[in-house]
C-alpha positions in Angstrom: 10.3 26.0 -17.6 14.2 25.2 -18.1 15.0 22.1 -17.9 18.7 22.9 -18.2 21.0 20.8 -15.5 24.7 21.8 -14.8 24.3 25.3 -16.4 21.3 26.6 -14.2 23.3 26.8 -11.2 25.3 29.9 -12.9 21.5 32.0 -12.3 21.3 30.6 -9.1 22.3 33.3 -7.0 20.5 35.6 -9.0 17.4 33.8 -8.9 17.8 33.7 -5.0 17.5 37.4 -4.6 13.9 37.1 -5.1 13.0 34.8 -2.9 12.7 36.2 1.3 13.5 34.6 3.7 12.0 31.3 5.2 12.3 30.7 8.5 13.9 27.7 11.0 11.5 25.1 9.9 13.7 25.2 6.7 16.2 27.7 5.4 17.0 31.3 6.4 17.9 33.8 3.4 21.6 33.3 4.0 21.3 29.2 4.2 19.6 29.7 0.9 22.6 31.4 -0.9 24.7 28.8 0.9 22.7 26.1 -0.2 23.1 27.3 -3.6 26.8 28.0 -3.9 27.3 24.6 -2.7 25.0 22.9 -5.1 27.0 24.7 -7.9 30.7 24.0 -6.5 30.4 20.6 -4.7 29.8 17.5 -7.4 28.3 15.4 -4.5 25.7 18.4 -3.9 24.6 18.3 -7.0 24.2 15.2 -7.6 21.4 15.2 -4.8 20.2 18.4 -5.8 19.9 16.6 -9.1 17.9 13.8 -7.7 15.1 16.4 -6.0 14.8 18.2 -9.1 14.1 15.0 -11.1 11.4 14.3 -8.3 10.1 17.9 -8.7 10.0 18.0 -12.8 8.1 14.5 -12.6 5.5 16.0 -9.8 4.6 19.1 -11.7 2.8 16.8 -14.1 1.1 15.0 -11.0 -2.3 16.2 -9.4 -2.2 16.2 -5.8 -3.9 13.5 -4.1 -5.0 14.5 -0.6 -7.1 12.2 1.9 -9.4 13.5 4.8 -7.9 11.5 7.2 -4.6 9.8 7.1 -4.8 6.4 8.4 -2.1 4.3 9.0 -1.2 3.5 12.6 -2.5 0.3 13.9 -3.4 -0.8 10.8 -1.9 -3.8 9.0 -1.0 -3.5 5.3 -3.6 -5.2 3.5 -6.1 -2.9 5.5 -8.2 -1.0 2.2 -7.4 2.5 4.2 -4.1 1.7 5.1 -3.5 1.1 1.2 -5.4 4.3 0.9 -3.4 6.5 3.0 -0.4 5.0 1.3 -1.4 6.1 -2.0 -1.9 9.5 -1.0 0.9 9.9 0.6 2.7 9.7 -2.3 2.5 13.4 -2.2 4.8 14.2 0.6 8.0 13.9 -1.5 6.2 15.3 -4.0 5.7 18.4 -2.2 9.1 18.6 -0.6 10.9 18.0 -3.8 9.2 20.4 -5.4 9.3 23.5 -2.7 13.7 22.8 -2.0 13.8 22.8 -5.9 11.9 26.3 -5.5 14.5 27.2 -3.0 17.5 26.5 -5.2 16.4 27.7 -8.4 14.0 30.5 -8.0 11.8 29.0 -10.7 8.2 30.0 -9.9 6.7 27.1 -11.3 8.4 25.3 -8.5 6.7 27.2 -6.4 3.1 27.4 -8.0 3.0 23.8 -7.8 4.3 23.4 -4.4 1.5 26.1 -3.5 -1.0 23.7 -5.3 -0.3 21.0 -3.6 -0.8 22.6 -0.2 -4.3 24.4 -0.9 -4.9 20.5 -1.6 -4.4 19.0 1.6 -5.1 22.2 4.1 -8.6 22.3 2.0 -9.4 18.2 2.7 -7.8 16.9 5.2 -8.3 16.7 9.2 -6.1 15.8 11.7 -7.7 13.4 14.4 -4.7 14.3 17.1 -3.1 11.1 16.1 0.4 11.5 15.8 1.8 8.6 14.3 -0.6 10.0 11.5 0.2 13.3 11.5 4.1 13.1 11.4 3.6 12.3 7.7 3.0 16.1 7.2 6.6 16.9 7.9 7.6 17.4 4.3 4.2 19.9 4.0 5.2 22.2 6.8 8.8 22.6 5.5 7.5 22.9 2.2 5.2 25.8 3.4 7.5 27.1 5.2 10.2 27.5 1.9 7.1 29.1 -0.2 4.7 30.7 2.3 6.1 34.3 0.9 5.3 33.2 -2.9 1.3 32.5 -1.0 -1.3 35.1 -1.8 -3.1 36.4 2.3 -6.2 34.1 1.6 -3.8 31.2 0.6 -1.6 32.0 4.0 -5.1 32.1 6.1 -6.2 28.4 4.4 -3.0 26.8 5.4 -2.0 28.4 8.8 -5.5 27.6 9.7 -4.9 24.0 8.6 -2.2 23.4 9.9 -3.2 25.0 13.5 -5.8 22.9 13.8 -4.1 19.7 13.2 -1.3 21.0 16.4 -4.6 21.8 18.2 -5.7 18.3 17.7 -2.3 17.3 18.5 -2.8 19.1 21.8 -5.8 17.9 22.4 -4.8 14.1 22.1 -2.1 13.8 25.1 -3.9 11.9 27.5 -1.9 12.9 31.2 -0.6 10.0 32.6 -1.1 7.6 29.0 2.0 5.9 27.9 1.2 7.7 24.6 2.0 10.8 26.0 5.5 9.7 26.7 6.3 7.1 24.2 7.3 7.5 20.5 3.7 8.7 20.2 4.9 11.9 21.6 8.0 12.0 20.3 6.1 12.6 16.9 3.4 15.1 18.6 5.8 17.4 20.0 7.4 17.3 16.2 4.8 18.0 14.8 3.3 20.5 16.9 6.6 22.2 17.6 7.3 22.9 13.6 4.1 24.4 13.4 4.3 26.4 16.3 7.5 27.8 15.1 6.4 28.5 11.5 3.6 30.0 12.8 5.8 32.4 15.1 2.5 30.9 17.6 4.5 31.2 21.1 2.3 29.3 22.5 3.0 26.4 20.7 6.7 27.2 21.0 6.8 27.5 24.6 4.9 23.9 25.1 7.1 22.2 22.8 10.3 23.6 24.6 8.7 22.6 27.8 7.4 19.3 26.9 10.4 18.3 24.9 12.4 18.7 27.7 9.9 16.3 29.9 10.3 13.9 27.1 14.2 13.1 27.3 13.5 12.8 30.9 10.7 10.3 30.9 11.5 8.5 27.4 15.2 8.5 27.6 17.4 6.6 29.8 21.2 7.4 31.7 22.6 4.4 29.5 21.4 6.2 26.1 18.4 3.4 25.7 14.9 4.5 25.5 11.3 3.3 27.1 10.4 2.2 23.5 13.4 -0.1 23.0 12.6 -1.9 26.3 8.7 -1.8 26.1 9.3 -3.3 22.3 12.6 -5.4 22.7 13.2 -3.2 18.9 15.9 -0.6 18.0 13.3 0.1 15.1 11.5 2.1 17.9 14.6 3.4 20.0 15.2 5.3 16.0 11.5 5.5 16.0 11.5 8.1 18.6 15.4 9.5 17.9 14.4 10.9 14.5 11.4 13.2 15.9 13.3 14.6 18.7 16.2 15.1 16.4 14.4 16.9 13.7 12.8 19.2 15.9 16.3 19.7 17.7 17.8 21.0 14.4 14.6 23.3 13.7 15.0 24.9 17.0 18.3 25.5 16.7 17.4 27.4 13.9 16.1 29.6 16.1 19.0 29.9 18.7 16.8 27.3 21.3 19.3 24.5 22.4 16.9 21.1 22.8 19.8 19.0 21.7 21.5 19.7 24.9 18.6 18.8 27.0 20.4 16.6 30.2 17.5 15.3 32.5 18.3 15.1 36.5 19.5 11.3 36.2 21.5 11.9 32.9 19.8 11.2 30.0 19.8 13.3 26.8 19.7 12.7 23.0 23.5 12.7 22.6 23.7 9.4 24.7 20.7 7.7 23.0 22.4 8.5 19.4 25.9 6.7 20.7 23.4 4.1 22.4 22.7 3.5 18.5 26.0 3.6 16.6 27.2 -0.1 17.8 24.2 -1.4 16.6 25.2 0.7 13.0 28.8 0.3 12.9 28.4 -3.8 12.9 29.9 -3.6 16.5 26.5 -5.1 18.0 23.7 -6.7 17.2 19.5 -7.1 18.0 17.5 -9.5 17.8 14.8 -7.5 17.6 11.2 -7.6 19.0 11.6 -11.1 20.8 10.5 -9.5 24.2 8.2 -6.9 22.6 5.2 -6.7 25.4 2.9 -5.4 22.6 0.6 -7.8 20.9 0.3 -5.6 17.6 4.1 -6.4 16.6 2.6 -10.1 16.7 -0.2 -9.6 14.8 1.6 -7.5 12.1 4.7 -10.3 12.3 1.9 -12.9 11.8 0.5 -11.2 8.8 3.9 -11.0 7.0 5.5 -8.0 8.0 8.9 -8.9 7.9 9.8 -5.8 9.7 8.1 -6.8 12.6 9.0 -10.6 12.9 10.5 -11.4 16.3 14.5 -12.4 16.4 15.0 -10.7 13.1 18.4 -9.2 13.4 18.3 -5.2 13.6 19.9 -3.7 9.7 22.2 -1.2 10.5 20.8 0.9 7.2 17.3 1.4 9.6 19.7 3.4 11.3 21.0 5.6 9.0 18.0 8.5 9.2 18.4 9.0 12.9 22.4 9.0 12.3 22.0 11.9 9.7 19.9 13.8 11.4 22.3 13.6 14.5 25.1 14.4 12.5 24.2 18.2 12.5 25.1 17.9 15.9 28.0 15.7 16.0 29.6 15.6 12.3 32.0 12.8 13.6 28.8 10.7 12.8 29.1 11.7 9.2 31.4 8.8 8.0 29.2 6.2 9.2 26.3 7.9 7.9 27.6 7.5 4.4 28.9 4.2 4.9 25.4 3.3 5.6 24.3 4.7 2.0 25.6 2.0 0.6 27.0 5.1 -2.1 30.6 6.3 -3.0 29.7 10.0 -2.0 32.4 10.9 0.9 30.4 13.9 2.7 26.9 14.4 0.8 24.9 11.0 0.2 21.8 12.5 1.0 19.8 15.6 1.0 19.7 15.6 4.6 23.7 15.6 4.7 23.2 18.8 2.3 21.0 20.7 4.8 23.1 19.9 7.5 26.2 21.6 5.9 24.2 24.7 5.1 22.0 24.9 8.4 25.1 24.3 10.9 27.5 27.1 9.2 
């Protein structure tokens, strides 16, 4: 493979002719040529693009690493299959690194490796409908989605099959009338399950999420921009905990011309007024003690056992933030400034990979 830097962007373009189109979970054909031209011209693009092809050189030397079942929530960090899951895990990056590297360059190596990685995990592991769990697989189902054309038809048939059974377990798992069918939990399901279904082209699965998504910012969202989860755990770490789901699969459905972003329930609420809930909390404006009135006896348990995240009237860090803020910045780019004032970097528009996308996927 070349391992050229600056000077492989001028094959770029060329490179991109041979690889189809994607899909809304990631990147259509013309975001792709985008995406490259802007990686070439733009200093600050590169320089992210850089990053994600470091990550992807070092994981083609890595075997993948999948686990039967991922299993992390509810679990405190000392917990042997916590530590597990966490170790395997290490592959999500991995994968994503590798398959947007694909999608710049054109290098098939990129691609075989991302492929790899994949028959991996759809081979191994099983979702149990959890979807605290299961939101890990994010970075798979975008990767897949950015190489499925390089995938042979049995290849295809492993991982659709995969990854259909983990949104039917996803399905499966919403207990009517379970405060984990309207809390962050879903939040994550309906991201999950939505990508897939959309990926899939499984209508279905589309018309559920559009449905249920919908349901959610009426039942999980409030008229002053706050959510159930900040009040049930006295935390903006959840309020962003559910934001960053809802946003992510906002900006895939976009993708493909369905507006969930401008959901407004009956009494008012909608993610646009949850996001500005946010921003005083970023800018430095206002401040949380968070989880002092949590009514949820886990946060104490992980607080006692040294979590620092969790440890009641800890002030909320503006940087925990910063995802959710990205992410709604394809939406509202007057967010972008603080967004990279939160990086802590001297980029002015790109100091993330997420900042990137959003230039390429909002054109």
């Amino acid at each position: 493979m070349n391992h050229c830097r600056a000077g492989c962007f001028s094959i770029t373009l060329l490179s991109l002719v041979a690889v189809a189109s994607a899909g809304p979970v990631s990147l259509s054909d013309n975001q792709r040529h985008k995406l490259g031209d802007l990686v070439k011209s733009d200093p600050e693009a590169r320089q992210q693009f850089e990053e994600i092809r470091n990550q992807a050189d070092a994981a083609l030397k890595i075997e993948p690493d999948p686990i039967e079942s991922i299993r992390s929530e509810g679990k405190l960090q000392k917990d042997p299959e916590k530590i597990r899951t966490t170790q395997s895990l290490r592959d999500m990056p991995r994968i994503g690194a590798l398959a947007f590297a694909y999608a710049v360059t054109g290098d098939a190596a990129y691609a075989d490796k991302t492929r790899q990685f994949l028959l991996a995990w759809a081979k191994v592991n099983k979702s149990r409908g959890d979807p605290i769990d299961d939101t890990n697989l994010e970075s798979p189902i975008v990767a897949y989605d950015l190489v499925r054309v390089a995938c042979s038809d049995s290849e295809r048939a492993t991982i659709d099959n995969w990854l259909r059974k983990t949104a039917e377990a996803e399905m499966g798992s919403a207990k009517k009338g379970a405060a984990t069918s309207m809390n962050n939990w879903h939040s994550h399901r309906l991201k999950v399950m939505g990508l897939i279904g959309l990926l899939l082209e499984d209508r279905k699965l589309i018309d559920y999420t559009v449905a249920a998504f919908k349901q959610q910012i009426d039942r999980n969202l409030k008229p002053d921009g706050s959510s159930w989860d900040f009040h049930e755990r006295d935390a903006l770490h959840y309020h962003v905990y559910d934001l960053e789901p809802l946003l992510t699969l906002a900006i895939a459905y976009q993708q493909a011309g369905i507006d969930l972003y401008g959901h407004t329930s009956p009494e008012g609420a909608s993610l646009y007024k949850s996001v500005q809930f946010l921003v005083p909390y970023c800018d430095g404006s206002k401040t949380h003690a968070e989880f002092v009135g949590s009514k949820v006896a886990f946060d104490r348990k992980r607080a006692e056992a040294g979590d620092a995240h969790y440890k009641a009237g800890a002030l909320f860090e503006p940087t925990s933030g910063r995802k959710a803020l990205e992410l709604a910045a394809f939406f509202d780019p007057s967010l972008n400034k603080l967004a990279v004032a939160l990086s802590g970097t001297k980029a002015e528009h790109y100091s993330s990979w997420r900042m990137v996308l959003n230039q390429v996927q909002r054109g």
